[in-house]
One Martini backbone bead per residue (centre of mass of N, CA, C, O) as a GRO file, in nm:
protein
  304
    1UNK     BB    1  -1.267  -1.909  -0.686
    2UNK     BB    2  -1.361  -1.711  -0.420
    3UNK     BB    3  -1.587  -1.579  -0.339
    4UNK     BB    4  -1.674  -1.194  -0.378
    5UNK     BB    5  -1.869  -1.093  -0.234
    6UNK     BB    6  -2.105  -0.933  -0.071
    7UNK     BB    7  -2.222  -0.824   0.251
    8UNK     BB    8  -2.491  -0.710   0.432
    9UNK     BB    9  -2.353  -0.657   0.686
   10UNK     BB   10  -2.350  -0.340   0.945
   11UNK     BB   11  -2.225  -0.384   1.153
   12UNK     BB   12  -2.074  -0.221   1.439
   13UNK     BB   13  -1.789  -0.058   1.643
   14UNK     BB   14  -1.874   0.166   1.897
   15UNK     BB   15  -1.726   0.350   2.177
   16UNK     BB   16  -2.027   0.239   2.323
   17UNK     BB   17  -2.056  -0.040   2.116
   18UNK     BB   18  -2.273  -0.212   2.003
   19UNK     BB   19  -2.410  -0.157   1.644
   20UNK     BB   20  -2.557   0.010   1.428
   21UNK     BB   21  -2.470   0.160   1.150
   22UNK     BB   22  -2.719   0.306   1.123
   23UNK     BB   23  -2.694   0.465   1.404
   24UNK     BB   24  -2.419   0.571   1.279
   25UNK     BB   25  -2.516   0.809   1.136
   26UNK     BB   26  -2.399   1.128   0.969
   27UNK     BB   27  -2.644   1.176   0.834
   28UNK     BB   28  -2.914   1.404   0.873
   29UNK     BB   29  -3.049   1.416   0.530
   30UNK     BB   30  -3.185   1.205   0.387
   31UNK     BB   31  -3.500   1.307   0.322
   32UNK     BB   32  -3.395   1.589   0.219
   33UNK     BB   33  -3.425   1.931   0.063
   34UNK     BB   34  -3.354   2.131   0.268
   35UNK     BB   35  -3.115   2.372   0.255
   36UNK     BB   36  -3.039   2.318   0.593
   37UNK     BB   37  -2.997   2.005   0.547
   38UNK     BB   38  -2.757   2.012   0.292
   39UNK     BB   39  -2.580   2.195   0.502
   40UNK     BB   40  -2.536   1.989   0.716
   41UNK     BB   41  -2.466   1.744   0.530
   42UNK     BB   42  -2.174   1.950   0.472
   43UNK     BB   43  -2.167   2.006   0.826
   44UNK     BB   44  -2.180   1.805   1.040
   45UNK     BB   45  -2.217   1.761   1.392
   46UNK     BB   46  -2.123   1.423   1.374
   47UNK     BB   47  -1.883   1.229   1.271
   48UNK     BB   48  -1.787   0.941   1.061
   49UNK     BB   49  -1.543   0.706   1.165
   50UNK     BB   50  -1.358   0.456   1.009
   51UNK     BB   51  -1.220   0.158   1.017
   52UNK     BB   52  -1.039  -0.111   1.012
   53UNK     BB   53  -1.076  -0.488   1.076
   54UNK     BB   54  -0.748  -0.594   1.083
   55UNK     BB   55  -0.846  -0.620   1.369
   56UNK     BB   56  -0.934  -0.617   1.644
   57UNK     BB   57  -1.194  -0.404   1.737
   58UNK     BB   58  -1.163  -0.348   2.035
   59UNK     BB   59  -0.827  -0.262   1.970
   60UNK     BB   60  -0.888  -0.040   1.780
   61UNK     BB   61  -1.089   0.154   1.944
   62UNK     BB   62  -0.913   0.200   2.198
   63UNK     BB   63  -0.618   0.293   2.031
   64UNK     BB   64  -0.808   0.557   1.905
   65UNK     BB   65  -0.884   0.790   2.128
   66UNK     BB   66  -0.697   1.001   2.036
   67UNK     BB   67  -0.843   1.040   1.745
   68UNK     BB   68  -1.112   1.138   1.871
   69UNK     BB   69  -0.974   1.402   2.059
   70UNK     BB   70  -0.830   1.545   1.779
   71UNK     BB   71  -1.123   1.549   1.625
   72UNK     BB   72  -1.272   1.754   1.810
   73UNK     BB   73  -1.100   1.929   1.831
   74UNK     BB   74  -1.013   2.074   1.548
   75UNK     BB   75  -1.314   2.034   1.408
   76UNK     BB   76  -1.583   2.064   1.630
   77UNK     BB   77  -1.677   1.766   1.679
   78UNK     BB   78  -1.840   1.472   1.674
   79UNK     BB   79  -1.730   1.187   1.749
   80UNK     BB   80  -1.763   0.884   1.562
   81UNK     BB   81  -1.651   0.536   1.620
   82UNK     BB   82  -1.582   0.300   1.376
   83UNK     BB   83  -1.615  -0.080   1.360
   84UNK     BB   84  -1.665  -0.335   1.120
   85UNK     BB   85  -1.698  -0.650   1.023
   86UNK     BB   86  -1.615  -0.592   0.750
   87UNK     BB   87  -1.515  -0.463   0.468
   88UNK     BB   88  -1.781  -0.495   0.301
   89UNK     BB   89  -1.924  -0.323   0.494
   90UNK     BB   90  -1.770  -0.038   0.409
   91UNK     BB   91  -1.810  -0.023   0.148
   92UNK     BB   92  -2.154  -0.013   0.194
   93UNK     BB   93  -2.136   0.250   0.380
   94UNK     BB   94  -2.044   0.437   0.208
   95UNK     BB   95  -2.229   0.403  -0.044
   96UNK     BB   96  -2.488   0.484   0.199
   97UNK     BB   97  -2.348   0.764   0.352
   98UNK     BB   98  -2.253   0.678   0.656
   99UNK     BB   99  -1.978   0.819   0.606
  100UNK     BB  100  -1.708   1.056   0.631
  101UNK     BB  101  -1.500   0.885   0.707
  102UNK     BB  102  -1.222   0.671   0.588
  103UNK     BB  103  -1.005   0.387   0.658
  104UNK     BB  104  -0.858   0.254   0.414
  105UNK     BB  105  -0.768   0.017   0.211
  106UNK     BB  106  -0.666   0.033  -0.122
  107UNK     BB  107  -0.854  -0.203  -0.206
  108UNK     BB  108  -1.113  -0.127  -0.066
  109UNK     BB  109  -1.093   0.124  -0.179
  110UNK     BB  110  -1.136   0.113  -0.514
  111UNK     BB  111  -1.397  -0.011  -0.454
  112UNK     BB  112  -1.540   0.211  -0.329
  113UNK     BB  113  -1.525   0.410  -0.551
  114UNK     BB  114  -1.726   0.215  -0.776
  115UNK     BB  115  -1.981   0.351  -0.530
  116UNK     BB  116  -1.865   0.621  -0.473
  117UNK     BB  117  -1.824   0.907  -0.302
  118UNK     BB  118  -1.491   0.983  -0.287
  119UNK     BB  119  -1.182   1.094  -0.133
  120UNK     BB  120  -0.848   1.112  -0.095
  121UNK     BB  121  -0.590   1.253   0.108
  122UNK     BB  122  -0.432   1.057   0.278
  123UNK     BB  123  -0.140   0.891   0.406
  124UNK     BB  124   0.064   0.690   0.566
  125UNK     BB  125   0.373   0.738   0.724
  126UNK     BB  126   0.712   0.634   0.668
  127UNK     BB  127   1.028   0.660   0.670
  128UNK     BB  128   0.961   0.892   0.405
  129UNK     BB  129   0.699   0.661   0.322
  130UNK     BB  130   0.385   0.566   0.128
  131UNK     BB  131   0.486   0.264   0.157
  132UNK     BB  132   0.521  -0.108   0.192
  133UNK     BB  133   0.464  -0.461   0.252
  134UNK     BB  134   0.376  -0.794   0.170
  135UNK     BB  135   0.383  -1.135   0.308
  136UNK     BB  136   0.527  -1.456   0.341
  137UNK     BB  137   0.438  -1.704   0.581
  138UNK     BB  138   0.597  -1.973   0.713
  139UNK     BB  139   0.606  -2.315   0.872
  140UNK     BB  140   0.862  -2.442   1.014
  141UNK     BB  141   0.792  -2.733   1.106
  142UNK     BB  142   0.665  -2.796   0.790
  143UNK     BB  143   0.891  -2.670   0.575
  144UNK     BB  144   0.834  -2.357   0.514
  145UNK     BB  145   1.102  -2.160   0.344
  146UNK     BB  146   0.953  -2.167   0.071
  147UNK     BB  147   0.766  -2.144  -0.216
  148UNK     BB  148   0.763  -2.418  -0.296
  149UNK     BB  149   0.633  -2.521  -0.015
  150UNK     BB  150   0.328  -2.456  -0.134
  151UNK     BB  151   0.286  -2.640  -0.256
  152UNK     BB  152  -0.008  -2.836  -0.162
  153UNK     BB  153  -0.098  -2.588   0.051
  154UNK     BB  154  -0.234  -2.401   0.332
  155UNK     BB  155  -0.340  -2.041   0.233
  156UNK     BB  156  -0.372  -1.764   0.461
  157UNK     BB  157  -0.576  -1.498   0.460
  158UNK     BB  158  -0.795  -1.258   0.501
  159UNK     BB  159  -0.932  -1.065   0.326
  160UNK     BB  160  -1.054  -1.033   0.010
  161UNK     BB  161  -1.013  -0.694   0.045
  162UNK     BB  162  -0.706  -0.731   0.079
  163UNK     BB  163  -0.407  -0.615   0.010
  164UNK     BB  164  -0.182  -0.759   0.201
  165UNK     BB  165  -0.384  -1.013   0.287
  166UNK     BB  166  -0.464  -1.112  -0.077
  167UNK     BB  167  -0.319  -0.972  -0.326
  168UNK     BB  168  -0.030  -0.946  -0.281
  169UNK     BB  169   0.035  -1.248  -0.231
  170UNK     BB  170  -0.087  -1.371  -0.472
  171UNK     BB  171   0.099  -1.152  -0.676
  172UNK     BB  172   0.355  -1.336  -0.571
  173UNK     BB  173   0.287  -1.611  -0.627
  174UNK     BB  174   0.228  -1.593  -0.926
  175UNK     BB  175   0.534  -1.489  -1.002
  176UNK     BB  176   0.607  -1.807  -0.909
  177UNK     BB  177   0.373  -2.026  -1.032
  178UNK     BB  178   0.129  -1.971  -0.785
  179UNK     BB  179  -0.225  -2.099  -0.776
  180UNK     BB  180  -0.533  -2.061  -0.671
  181UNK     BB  181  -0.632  -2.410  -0.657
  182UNK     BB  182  -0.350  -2.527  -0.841
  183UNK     BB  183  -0.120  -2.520  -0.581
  184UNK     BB  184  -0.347  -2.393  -0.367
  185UNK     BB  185  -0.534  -2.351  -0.063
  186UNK     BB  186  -0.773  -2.092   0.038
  187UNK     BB  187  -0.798  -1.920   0.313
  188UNK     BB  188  -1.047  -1.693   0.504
  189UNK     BB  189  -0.987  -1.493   0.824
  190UNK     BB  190  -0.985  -1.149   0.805
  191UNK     BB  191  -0.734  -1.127   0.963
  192UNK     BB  192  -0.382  -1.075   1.023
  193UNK     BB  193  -0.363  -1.247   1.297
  194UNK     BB  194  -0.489  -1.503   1.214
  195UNK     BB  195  -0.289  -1.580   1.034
  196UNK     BB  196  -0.039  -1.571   1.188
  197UNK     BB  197  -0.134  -1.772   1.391
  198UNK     BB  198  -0.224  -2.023   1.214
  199UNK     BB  199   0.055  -2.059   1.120
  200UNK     BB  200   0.193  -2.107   1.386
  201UNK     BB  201  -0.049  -2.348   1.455
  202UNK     BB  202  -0.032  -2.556   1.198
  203UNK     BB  203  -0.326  -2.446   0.992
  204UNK     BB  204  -0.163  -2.308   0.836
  205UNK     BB  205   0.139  -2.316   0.581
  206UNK     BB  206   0.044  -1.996   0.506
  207UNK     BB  207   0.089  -1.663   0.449
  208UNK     BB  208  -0.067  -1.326   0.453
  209UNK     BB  209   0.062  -0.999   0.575
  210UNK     BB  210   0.141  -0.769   0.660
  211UNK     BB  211   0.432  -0.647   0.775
  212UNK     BB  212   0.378  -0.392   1.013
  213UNK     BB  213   0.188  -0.604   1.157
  214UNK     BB  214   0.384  -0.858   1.190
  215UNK     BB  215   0.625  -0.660   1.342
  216UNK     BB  216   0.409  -0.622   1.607
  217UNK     BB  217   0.345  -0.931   1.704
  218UNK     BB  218   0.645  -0.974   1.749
  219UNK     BB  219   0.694  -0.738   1.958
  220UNK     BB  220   0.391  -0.835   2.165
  221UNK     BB  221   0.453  -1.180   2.162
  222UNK     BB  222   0.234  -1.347   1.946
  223UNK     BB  223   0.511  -1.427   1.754
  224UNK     BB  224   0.712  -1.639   1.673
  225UNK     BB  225   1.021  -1.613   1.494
  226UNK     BB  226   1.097  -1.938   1.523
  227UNK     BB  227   0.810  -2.054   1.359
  228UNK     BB  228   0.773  -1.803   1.164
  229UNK     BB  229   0.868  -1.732   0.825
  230UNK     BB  230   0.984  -1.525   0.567
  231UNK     BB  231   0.948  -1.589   0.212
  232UNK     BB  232   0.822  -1.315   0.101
  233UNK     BB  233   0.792  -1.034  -0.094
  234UNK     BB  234   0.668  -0.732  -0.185
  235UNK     BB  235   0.585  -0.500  -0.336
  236UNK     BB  236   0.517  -0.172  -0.355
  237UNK     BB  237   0.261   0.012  -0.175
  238UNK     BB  238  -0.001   0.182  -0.094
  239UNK     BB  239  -0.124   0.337   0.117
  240UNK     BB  240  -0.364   0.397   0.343
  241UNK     BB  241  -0.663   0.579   0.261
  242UNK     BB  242  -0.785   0.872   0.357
  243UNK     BB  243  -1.130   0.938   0.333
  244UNK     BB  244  -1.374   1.127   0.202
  245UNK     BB  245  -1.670   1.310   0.120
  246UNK     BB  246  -1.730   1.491  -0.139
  247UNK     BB  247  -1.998   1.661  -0.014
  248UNK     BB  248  -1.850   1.842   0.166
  249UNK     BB  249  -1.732   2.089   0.293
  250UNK     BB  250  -1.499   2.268   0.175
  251UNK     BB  251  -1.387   2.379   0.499
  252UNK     BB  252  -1.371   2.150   0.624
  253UNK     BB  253  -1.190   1.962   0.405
  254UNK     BB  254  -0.951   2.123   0.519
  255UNK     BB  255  -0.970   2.075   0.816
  256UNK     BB  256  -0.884   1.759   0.779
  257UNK     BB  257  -0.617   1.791   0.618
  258UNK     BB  258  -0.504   1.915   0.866
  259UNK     BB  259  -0.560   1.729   1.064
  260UNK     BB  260  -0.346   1.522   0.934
  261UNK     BB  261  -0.081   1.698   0.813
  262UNK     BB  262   0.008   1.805   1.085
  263UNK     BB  263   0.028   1.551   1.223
  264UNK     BB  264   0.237   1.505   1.594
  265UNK     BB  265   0.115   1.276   1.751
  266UNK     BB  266   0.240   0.998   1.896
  267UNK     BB  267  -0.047   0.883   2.046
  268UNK     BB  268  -0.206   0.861   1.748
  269UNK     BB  269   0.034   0.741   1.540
  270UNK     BB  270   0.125   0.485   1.685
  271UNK     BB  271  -0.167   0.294   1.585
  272UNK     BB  272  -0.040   0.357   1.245
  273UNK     BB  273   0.249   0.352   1.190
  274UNK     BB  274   0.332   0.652   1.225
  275UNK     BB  275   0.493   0.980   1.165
  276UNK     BB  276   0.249   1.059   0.943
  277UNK     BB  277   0.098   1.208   0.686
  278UNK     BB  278   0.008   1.228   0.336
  279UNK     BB  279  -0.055   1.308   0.080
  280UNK     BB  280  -0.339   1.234  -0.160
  281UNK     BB  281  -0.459   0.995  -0.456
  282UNK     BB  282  -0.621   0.831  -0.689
  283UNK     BB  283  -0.351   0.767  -0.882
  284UNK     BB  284  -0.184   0.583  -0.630
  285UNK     BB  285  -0.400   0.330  -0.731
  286UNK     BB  286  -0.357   0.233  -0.969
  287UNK     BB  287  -0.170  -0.048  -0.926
  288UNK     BB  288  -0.446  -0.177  -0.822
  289UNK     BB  289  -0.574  -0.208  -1.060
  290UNK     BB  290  -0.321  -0.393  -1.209
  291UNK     BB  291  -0.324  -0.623  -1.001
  292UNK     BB  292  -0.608  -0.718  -1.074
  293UNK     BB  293  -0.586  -0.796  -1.374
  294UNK     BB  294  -0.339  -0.985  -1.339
  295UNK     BB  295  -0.564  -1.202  -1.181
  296UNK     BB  296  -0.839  -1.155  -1.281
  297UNK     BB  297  -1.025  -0.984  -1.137
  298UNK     BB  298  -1.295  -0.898  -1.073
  299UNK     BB  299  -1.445  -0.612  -0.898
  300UNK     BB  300  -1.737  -0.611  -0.894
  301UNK     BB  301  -1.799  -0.875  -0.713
  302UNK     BB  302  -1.732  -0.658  -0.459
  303UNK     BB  303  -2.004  -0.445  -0.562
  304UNK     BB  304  -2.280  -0.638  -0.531
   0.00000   0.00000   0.00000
């Protein structure tokens, strides 16, 4: 199995440029006792707000910027948006206090979980439903148009803590009897897209990946679905959970709520291919730590 320790790179990308994610540090109290500071760190005057780089950073960041100006409407704060280098760098950012708000996926929130202070509070609805799905998808050209055809073939993920890109493929594929390293050569690419890519480019014969990542890049024309197959598909997922810091004030962690959960704007919800946020809690993510299991991942390995 390919190593999954954490890195300890803590770069990210904020709204203003590439910076150290030290610098975007939203806690003001680091290293004080005095009542003043505990209030300021427990209602700080500029929330870091963390993305996934499950696609381009600059990318994510540029389609963001409704949500950082509907959260300062809203919340009265400044908003510093971050987007990390890897999924690890933002388990290790939260785990050092260093975000206020963070949008995990699944398993890499189960993984924050296990060193962080943090609680999940909204995921994104989509047509009624707070699951999705991730795919297997398959290089035409290469004859891989079935799960069978991926025996001794190179499979792509994104990031080894990613959902729907790594834990759910791997458990769509081994529920079928193929073992990653026993029946394919896993390689990891960081990101859904070049998955996708990768895929498509005949530089690996198949590989995993959101769904609704998926079905963008085939509407914004990046994937011809000529050339790519999807050969399978994942049980149902839980949503993508935004979490905050446990220790913020109650009065602000409802302001926060509110702000999630009454959002209906277009422009906003555009960019996570949401209608919508619904409330959640740590027990819907329970399905995640039970996928880990039976794949039979060490879980610390990963924040570490």
């Amino acid at each position: 199995m390919v190593s999954l320790r954490l890195k300890q790179g803590l770069t990210g990308v904020c709204l203003m440029g590439i910076v150290a994610l030290i610098g975007c540090s939203g806690s003001e109290t680091a290293n004080s006792n005095s009542s003043g500071d505990v209030a300021a760190k427990a209602s700080p005057s500029k929330l870091v707000v963390a993305l996934l780089p499950d696609e381009d950073a600059a990318t994510v960041i540029q389609d963001n910027e409704g949500l950082v100006k509907h959260l300062e409407t809203s919340l009265d704060k400044e908003i510093e948006l971050v987007v990390t280098t890897d999924y690890s760098s933002m388990i290790e950012a939260a785990s050092n206090g260093r975000l206020d708000l963070a949008y995990f996926g699944p398993l890499s929130y189960v993984l924050a979980k296990t060193k962080s202070d943090l609680e999940p509070f909204a995921a994104r609805l989509k047509n009624g439903s707070t699951t999705y799905t991730s795919i297997i998808i398959g290089n035409v050209d290469a004859g891989v148009d079935e799960v069978a055809d991926i025996e001794g073939q190179t499979v792509a993920f994104g990031d080894p803590a990613s959902t729907s890109s790594r834990l759910f493929p791997e458990l769509t594929l081994a529920n079928k009897g193929l073992m990653s390293r026993e029946n394919y050569e896993a390689v990891f690419l960081g990101a859904h897209d070049a998955v996708a890519l990768a895929v498509q480019n005949g530089n690996a014969q198949a590989g995993g990946l959101s769904r609704p990542i998926f079905e963008t890049l085939v509407e914004k024309g990046s994937i011809d679905p000529a050339k790519v197959a999807i050969i399978a598909e994942s049980e149902p997922i839980p949503q993508y959970p935004w979490t905050m810091r446990s220790d913020l004030d109650p009065a602000l962690k409802d302001e926060i709520r509110t702000a999630f959960l009454e959002l209906d704007d277009d422009a906003v919800l555009g960019p996570f291919k949401a209608d919508g946020f619904a409330a959640m809690a740590d027990k819907d993510y329970d399905g995640i730590r039970k996928a880990g299991d039976i794949l039979g991942l060490d879980l610390g390995e990963f924040v570490q």
